[in-house]
C-alpha positions in Angstrom: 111.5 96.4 108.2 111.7 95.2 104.4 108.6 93.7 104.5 106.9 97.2 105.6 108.5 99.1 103.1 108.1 96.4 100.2 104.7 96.5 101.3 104.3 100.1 100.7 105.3 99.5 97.1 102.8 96.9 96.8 100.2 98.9 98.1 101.1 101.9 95.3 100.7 99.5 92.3 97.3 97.9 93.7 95.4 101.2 94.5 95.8 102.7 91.2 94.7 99.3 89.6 91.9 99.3 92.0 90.9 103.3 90.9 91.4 102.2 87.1 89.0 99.6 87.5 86.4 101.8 89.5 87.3 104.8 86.7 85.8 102.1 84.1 83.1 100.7 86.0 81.1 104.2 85.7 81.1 104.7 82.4 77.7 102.9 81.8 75.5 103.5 85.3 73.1 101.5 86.0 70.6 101.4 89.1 70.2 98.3 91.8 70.4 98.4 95.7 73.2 99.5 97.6 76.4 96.9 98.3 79.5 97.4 100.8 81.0 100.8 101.0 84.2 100.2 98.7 85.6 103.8 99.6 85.0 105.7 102.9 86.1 108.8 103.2 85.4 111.0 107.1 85.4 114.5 107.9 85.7 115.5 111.8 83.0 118.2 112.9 83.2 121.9 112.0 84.4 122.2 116.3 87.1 119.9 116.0 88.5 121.0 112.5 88.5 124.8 113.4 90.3 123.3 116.7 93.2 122.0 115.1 93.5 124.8 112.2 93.9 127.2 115.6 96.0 125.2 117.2 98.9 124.7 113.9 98.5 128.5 112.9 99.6 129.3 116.3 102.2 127.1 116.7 103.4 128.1 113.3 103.1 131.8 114.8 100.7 132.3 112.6 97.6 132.1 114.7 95.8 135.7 113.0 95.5 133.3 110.0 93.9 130.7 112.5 91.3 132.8 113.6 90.4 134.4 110.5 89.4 131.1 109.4 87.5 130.4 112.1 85.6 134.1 111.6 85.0 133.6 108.0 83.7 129.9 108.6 81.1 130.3 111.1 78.7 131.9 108.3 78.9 128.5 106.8 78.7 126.7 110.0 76.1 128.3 111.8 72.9 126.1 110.3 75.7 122.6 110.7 75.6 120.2 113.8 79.0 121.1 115.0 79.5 118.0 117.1 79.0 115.5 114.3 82.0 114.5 111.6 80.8 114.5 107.8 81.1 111.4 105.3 81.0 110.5 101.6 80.7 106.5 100.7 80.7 104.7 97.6 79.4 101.2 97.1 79.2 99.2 94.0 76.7 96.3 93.4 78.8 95.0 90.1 80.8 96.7 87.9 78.5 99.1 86.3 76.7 100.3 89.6 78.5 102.5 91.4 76.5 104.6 94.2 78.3 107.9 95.9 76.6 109.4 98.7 77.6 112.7 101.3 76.4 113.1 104.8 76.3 116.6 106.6 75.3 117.1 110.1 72.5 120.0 109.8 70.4 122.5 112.0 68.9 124.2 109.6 69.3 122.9 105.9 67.7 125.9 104.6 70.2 128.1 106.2 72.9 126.1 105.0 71.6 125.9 101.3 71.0 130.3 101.3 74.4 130.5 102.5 76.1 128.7 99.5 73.5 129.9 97.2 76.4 131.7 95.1 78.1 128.9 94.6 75.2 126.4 94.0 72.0 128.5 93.2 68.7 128.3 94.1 67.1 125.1 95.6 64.5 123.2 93.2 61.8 121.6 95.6 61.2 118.3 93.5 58.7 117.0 96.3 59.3 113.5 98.8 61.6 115.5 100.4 64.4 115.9 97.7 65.6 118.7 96.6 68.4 119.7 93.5 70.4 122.4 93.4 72.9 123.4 90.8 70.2 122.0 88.2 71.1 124.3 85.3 74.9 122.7 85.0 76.3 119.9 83.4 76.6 117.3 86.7 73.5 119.0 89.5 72.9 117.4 92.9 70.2 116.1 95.1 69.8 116.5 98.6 67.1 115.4 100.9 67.0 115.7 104.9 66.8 113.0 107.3 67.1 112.7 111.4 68.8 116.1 111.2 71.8 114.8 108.3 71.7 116.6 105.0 71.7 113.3 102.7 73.5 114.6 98.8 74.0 112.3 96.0 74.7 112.7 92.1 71.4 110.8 91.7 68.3 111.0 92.3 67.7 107.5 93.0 70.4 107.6 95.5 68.2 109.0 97.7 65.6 106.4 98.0 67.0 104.2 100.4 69.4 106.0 103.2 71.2 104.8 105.8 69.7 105.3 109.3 73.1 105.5 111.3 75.1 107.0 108.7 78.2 107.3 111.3 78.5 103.9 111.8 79.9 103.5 108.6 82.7 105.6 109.3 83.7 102.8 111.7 85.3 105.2 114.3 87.5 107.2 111.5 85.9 110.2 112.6 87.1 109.3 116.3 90.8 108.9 115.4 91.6 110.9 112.5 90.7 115.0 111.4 90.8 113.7 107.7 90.4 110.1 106.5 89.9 108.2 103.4 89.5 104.3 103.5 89.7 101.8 100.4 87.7 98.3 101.2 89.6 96.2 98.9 87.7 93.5 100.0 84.2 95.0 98.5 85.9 96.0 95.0 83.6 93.3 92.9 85.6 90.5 92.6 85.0 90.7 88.9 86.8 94.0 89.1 90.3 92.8 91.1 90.2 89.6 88.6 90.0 92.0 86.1 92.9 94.3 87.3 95.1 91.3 88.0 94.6 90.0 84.5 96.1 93.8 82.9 99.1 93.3 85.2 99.7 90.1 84.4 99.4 90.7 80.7 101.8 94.2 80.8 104.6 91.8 82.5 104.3 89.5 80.4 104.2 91.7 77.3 107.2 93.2 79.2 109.2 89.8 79.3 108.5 89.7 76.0 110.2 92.8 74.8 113.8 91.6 76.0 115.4 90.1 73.5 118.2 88.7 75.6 117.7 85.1 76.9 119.3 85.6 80.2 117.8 89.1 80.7 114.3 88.1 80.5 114.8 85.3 82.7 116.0 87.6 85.5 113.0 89.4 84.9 110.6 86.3 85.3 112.1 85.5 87.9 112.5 88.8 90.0 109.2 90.2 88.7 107.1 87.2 89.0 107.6 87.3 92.6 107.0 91.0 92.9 103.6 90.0 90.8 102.8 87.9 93.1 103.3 89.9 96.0 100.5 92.4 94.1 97.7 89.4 93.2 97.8 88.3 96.8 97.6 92.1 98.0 94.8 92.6 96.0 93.4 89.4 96.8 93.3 89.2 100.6 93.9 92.4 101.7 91.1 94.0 104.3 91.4 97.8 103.9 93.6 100.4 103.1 93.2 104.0 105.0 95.3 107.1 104.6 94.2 109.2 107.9 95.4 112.9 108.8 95.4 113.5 112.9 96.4 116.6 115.0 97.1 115.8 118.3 97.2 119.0 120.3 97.7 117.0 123.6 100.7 115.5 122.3 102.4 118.9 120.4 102.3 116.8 117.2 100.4 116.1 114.0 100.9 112.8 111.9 99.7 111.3 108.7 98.9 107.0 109.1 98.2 104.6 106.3 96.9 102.0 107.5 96.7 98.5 106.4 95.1 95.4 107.1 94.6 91.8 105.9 91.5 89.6 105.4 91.2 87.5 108.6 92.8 83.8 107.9 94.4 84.4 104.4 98.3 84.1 104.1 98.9 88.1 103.9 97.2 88.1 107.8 100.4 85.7 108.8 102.3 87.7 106.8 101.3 90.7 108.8 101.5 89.0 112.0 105.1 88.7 111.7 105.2 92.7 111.9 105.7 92.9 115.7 108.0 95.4 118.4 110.5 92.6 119.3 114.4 93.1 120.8 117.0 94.2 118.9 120.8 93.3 119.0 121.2 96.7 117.4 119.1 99.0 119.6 122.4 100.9 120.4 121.7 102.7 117.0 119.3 105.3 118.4 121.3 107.9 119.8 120.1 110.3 122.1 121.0 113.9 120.5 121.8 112.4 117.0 120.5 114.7 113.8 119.2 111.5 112.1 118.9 107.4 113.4 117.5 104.5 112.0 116.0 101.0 113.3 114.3 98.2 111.0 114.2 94.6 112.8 111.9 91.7 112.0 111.3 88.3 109.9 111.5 87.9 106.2 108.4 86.5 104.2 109.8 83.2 101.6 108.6 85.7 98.6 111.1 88.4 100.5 114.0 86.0 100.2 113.1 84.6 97.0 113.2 88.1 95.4 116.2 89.2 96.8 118.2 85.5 96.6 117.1 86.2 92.4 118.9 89.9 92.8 122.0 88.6 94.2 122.2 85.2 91.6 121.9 88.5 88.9 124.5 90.3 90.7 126.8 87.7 90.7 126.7 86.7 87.0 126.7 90.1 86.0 130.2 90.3 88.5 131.7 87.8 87.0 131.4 88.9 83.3 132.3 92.5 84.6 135.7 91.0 85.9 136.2 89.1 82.9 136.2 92.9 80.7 138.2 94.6 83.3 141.2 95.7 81.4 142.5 97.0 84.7 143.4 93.3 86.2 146.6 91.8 84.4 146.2 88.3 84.2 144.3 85.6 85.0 145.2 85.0 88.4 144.2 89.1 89.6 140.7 88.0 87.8 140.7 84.4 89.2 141.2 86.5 93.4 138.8 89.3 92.4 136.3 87.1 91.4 136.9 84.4 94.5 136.6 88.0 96.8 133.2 89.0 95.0 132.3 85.2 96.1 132.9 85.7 99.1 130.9 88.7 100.0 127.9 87.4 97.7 128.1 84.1 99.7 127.7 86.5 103.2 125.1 88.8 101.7 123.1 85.2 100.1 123.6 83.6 103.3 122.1 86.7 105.2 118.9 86.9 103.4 118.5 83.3 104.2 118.8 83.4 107.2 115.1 85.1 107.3 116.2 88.1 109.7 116.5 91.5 109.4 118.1 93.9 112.1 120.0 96.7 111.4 120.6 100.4 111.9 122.2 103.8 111.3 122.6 107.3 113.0 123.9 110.9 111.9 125.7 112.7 114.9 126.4 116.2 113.6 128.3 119.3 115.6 128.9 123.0 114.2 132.1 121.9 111.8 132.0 118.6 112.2 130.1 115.2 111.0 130.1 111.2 111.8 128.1 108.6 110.2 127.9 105.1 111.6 125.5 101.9 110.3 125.5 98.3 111.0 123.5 95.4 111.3 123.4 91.4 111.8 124.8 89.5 109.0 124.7 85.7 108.8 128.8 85.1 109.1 131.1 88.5 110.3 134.1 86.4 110.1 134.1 85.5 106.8 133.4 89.0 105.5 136.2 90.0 107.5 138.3 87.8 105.4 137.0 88.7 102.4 137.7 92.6 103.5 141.3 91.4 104.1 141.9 89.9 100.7 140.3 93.0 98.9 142.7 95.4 101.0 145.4 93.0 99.3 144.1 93.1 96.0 144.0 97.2 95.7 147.1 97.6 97.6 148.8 95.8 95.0 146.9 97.1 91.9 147.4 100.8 93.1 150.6 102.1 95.6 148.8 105.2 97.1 145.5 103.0 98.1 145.7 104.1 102.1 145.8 100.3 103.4 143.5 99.4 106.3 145.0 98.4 110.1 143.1 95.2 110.9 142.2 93.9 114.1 143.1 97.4 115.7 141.0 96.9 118.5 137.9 94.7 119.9 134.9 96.2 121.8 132.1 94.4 123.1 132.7 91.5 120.7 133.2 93.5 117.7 136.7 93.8 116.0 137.5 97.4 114.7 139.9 97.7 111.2 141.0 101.2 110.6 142.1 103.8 108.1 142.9 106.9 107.3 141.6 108.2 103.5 143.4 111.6 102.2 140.9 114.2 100.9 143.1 116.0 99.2 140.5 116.5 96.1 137.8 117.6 98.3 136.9 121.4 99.0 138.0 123.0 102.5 134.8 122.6 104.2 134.6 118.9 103.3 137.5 118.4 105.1 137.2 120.3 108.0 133.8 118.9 108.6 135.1 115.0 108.0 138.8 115.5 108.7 141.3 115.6 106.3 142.7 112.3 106.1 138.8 111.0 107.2 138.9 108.4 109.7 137.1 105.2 108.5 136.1 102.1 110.8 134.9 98.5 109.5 133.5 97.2 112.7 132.9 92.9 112.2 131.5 90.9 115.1 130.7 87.0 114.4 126.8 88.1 113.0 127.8 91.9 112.9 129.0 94.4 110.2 129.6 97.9 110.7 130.8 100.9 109.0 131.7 104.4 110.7 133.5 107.6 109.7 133.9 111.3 109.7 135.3 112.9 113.1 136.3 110.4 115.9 134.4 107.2 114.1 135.6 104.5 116.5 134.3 106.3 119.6 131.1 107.0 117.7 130.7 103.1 117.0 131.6 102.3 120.8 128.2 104.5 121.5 126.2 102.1 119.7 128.0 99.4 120.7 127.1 100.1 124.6 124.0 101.5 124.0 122.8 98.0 122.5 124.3 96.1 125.3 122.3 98.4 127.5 119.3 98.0 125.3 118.9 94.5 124.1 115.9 93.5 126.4 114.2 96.9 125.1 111.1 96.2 122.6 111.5 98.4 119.7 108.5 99.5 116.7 109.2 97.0 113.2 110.5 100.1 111.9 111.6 104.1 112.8 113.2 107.0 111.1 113.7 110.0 113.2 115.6 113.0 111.9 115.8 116.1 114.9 115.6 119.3 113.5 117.9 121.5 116.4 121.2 119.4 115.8 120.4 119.8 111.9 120.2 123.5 111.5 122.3 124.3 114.4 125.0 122.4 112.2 124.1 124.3 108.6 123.9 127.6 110.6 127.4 127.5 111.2 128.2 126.9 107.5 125.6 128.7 105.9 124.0 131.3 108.2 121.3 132.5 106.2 118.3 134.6 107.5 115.9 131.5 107.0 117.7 129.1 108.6 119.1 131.3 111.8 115.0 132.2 112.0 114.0 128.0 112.2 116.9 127.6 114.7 115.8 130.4 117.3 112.3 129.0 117.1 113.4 125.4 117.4 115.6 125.5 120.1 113.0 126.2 122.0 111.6 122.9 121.6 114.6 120.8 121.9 113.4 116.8 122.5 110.2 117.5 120.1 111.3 118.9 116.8 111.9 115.8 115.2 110.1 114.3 112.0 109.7 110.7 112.3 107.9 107.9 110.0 107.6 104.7 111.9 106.2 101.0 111.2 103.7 99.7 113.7 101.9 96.6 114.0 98.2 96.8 114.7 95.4 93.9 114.3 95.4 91.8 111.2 97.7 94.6 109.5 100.5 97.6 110.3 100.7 101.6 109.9 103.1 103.5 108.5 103.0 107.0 110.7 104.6 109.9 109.4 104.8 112.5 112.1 105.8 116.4 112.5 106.6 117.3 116.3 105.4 120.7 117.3 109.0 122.3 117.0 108.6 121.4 113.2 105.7 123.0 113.1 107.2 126.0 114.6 110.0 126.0 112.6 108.4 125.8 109.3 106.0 129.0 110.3 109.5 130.7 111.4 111.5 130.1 108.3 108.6 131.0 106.2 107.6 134.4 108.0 111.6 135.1 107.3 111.1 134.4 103.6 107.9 137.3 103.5 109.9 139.5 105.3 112.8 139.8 103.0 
C-alpha cells in the first residue's frame, strides 16, 4: 500500500532528526526528576534468548554452535533471574536532562559482578547501597540492588529514585519480541521536535533556494512541501515507533516488526485507520507455486494524491518539451500525435491517482529454462488507455518498419481484452532466449478499470491464472500490503543454469521444506497505527546454514 511504504520513508527522515536532537541535548547534563521514557529498549530472559539461539543454529544445521553458546553463557547467567527479560530506558525532563537507566534480573549481584570482573574491575562499595565499577576509566558506572533487579546508570544520581515495577515500562515488549527497541515520539520535549522541524524546514528551503531555474524550484515547492509536511505531522502526532526481533519456534519462522502508531484523535490516527485487510479485485495475483508475488490495496491520503498529481503535472511538461527536441519526429503533425498520445496516458495515470484507490499486483512464475512475468492493477479508465496503446502501435509502426506491431483485441477473458505480440531477441544471448522465448511473447491485458502486462513463456495463459484466481478470490480479505518471494522455485530455476556447489547445497536443504521457505515483508494494520513484518520461514533459515557450510567446505 503507498501509504505504508511512503510512511516508511517518513519514518527514516524523522528518527534521525529525533536522535540529532537527543545527540545535542546531552552535551550540557543537568540533574531534575525523571520524565516519560523517550526510548525503550527490552531484552527477553537469559531462558528464552538461549532458546531461540538453539533453536536457529539447528535449523541452520549448525546446532554445535547453538549449544556452545549456551555452555559458555551459563558462567554469566548463573547469579541472573533467568525468567525475567532486561531493560534500558531513557527519559528526558527538557532538553538538557537526559536520564539512561539498565535493569537486570539478579540472584546473586556479587556473583554476577566477580564474573565480569575482567571486563569491568573490581566493585567500589560507595555506601546507600550503590556501588561503581569500572571507576578508573573515562565514562564508570553505578549499580545498586533493589527487589532482586540490578539497577546501572552513568550517574550516580540516577540511582536515587528507581522504579518499583521496572517491567511495566517495557509495556509487554518483553512478551512479544526476543529484542526490541521503542522510540516515544510523543515524550521527545516538545521544544526538541519544534526544534528538529525548524532544521528541516530551513535545509528545504535553503534547498529551493539553490535552483536557479524558475520552473524547477517550483516543482520542488510543490512536490517537497508536501513530503515536508508529511514529516512535521509525523513527528508531530505520532505515538511510538518500535523495531522488534521475534523467533517463533512454534511457527518455524523468525521476523523482524517495526511498528508504528499514531497519537489517539490527531489526523495521522485517520490516516492510519485507513490501513485495513479489505477485498481485492486483484487477489488472483498470489499464485500458488510462484517464485515471487505481490499485493498492495487500500485508500490514498489527499497529501498522497497531491504529491503524486505534482509528479505527473512535472512529467507532462517535461514530455512536452522532450517531444518538441525530438529530432526523430518529422514534422509537426508526428509531434502534434505524440504529444496528444502522451496526453492520453497522463490523463489515465492523473485520473487514477484521483480516484483515491490503490489495488494492484505482480507475480514471478519460474521453471528450470523458462520464465513469465505478469502485473496489473485497477486504473481509473482501461478503455481509454487501450486507445491510447492503439495510436502509439500506429505511431512506431510508422516511424520504424521492423517495430513487431501488436494484434489487438485477440481475445477477452473474464472481462479483460488481451492485445498480443511477438518481440524478436535476436540481440540477446542464448540463454535469454531460451528462458523467454525467442520471439518473447508479450500481452497488454485492459479491462474497463484494469491494466495488465504479461510475458516470457506462455504469457496469456499465465494472465488467465490471475484472472480466475481473482474471480475466485474477490470476497477474500487480504493484509494492506505483501511481498512473498519462495526460495524452492528460485534456486531450483538458477540450479539448472548455474549449478554451483552453493546453490545445489541451498536447494537439497530447501526442498525439504517446500510451503515454508519463503521471505515475506507484509503491511498490517494494528490499533491507532500498522507493522511492517519482515519474515524468514524456517526453510530460509535452513538454506542459508546450507549454502554457507558449502562455502567453508570448499
Amino acid at each position: 500500500m503507498r501509504t505504508i511504504w511512503k510512511r516508511s520513508g517518513v519514518i527514516l527522515a524523522s528518527i534521525t532528526l529525533a536522535l540529532v536532537a537527543l545527540g545535542a541535548s546531552v552535551t550540557k547534563p543537568a540533574y531534575g526528576q525523571a520524565g516519560k521514557p523517550v526510548v525503550v529498549a527490552s531484552l527477553a530472559s537469559s531462558d528464552e534468548i538461549l532458546s531461540d539461539i538453539l533453536y536457529l543454529t539447528e535449523a541452520a544445521g549448525v546446532g554445535d554452535f547453538g549449544r556452545i553458546a549456551a555452555l559458555m553463557a551459563s558462567s554469566f547467567t548463573a547469579s541472573m533471574d533467568k525468567t525475567r527479560p532486561t531493560g534500558v530506558y531513557a527519559t528526558m525532563v527538557d532538553e538538557s536532562d537526559v536520564r539512561v537507566l539498565s535493569f537486570v534480573p539478579v540472584k546473586d549481584l556479587k556473583m554476577l559482578l566477580m564474573s565480569l570482573e575482567q571486563q569491568i574491575g573490581k566493585p567500589e562499595d560507595l555506601g546507600g547501597g550503590v556501588l561503581r565499577v569500572a571507576g578508573d576509566r573515562p565514562q564508570p558506572m553505578y549499580i545498586k540492588e533493589a527487589d532482586g533487579w540490578a539497577f546501572v546508570a552513568n550517574r550516580q544520581e540516577d540511582l536515587n529514585d528507581l522504579p518499583k515495577e521496572p517491567i511495566a515500562i517495557l509495556d509487554g515488549l518483553d512478551k512479544k519480541y526476543t529484542v526490541a527497541v521503542r522510540l516515544n515520539v510523543c515524550n521527545i520535549p516538545a521544544v526538541l521536535r519544534e526544534m528538529a522541524i525548524s532544521e528541516l524546514r530551513r535545509g528545504f528551503q535553503d534547498r529551493v533556494a539553490q535552483e536557479l531555474r524558475e520552473k524547477q524550484a517550483e516543482m520542488m515547492r510543490k512536490a517537497g512541501g508536501t513530503l515536508l509536511k508529511s514529516i512535521v505531522q509525523f513527528v508531530e502526532e505520532t505515538d511510538h515507533v518500535t523495531l522488534g526481533w521475534e523467533v517463533d519456534k512454534a511457527g518455524k519462522r523468525t521476523y523482524l516488526d517495526v511498528n508504528v502508531t499514531a497519537q489517539e484523535g490527531t489526523d495521522l490516527a485517520k490516516q492510519m485507520a485507513s490501513i485495513q485487510h479489505a477485498t481485492s479485485a486483484f487477489a488472483g495475483f498470489l499464485l500458488p507455486g510462484a517464485a515471487m508475488t505481490l499485493h498492495a490495496h487500500g485508500q490514498s491520503s489527499e497529501a498522497d494524491v497531491e504529491q503524486v498529481t505534482t509528479m505527473l503535472a512535472q512529467l507532462r511538461e517535461q514530455a512536452m518539451q522532450g517531444i518538441d527536441r525530438d529530432g526523430k519526429l518529422a514534422n509537426d503533425d508526428e509531434r502534434q500525435t505524440a504529444k496528444s498520445i502522451v496526453n492520453e496516458l497522463l490523463d489515465v495515470a492523473d485520473a487514477t491517482v484521483k480516484a483515491g484507490k490503490m489495488d494492484v499486483g505482480a507475480a514471478l512464475v519460474v521453471q528450470p529454462g523458462s520464465l513469465g512475468f505478469v502485473a496489473g492493477g485497477f486504473v481509473a479508465d482501461g478503455e481509454k488507455l487501450a486507445d491510447a496503446v492503439k495510436k502509439l502501435a500506429g505511431l512506431a509502426a510508422r516511424k520504424d518498419p521492423n517495430f513487431p506491431g501488436i494484434t489487438f483485441d485477440a481475445e477477452t477473458h473474464e472481462g479483460v481484452t488481451f492485445h498480443t505480440a511477438k518481440i524478436p531477441l535476436r540481440k540477446a544471448n542464448e540463454q535469454v532466449r531460451t528462458i523467454l522465448g525467442d520471439p518473447m511473447e508479450l500481452v497488454i491485458g485492459t479491462g474497463k478499470q484494469s491494466a495488465y502486462v504479461s510475458f516470457g513463456k506462455e504469457p496469456s495463459r499465465l494472465l488467465k491464472s490471475v484472472l480466475d484466481g481473482s474471480v475466485a478470490d474477490s470476497d477474500k480479505k487480504l493484509p494492506p500490503s505483501q511481498l512473498r518471494v519462495s526460495l524452492t522455485p528460485i534456486l531450483t530455476f538458477v540450479a539448472a543454469t548455474d549449478p554451483n556447489p552453493q546453490v545445489l547445497a541451498a536447494l537439497e536443504s530447501v526442498k525439504q521444506h517446500a510451503g515454508n521457505d519463503a521471505v515475506s515483508v507484509t503491511g498490517l494494520p494494528i490499533p491507532d497505527g500498522f507493522t511492517v513484518r519482515l519474515e524468514l520461514d524456517e526453510g530460509v533459515i535452513k538454506a542459508i546454514g546450507a549454502a554457507g557450510k558449502s562455502v567453508q567446505q570448499r
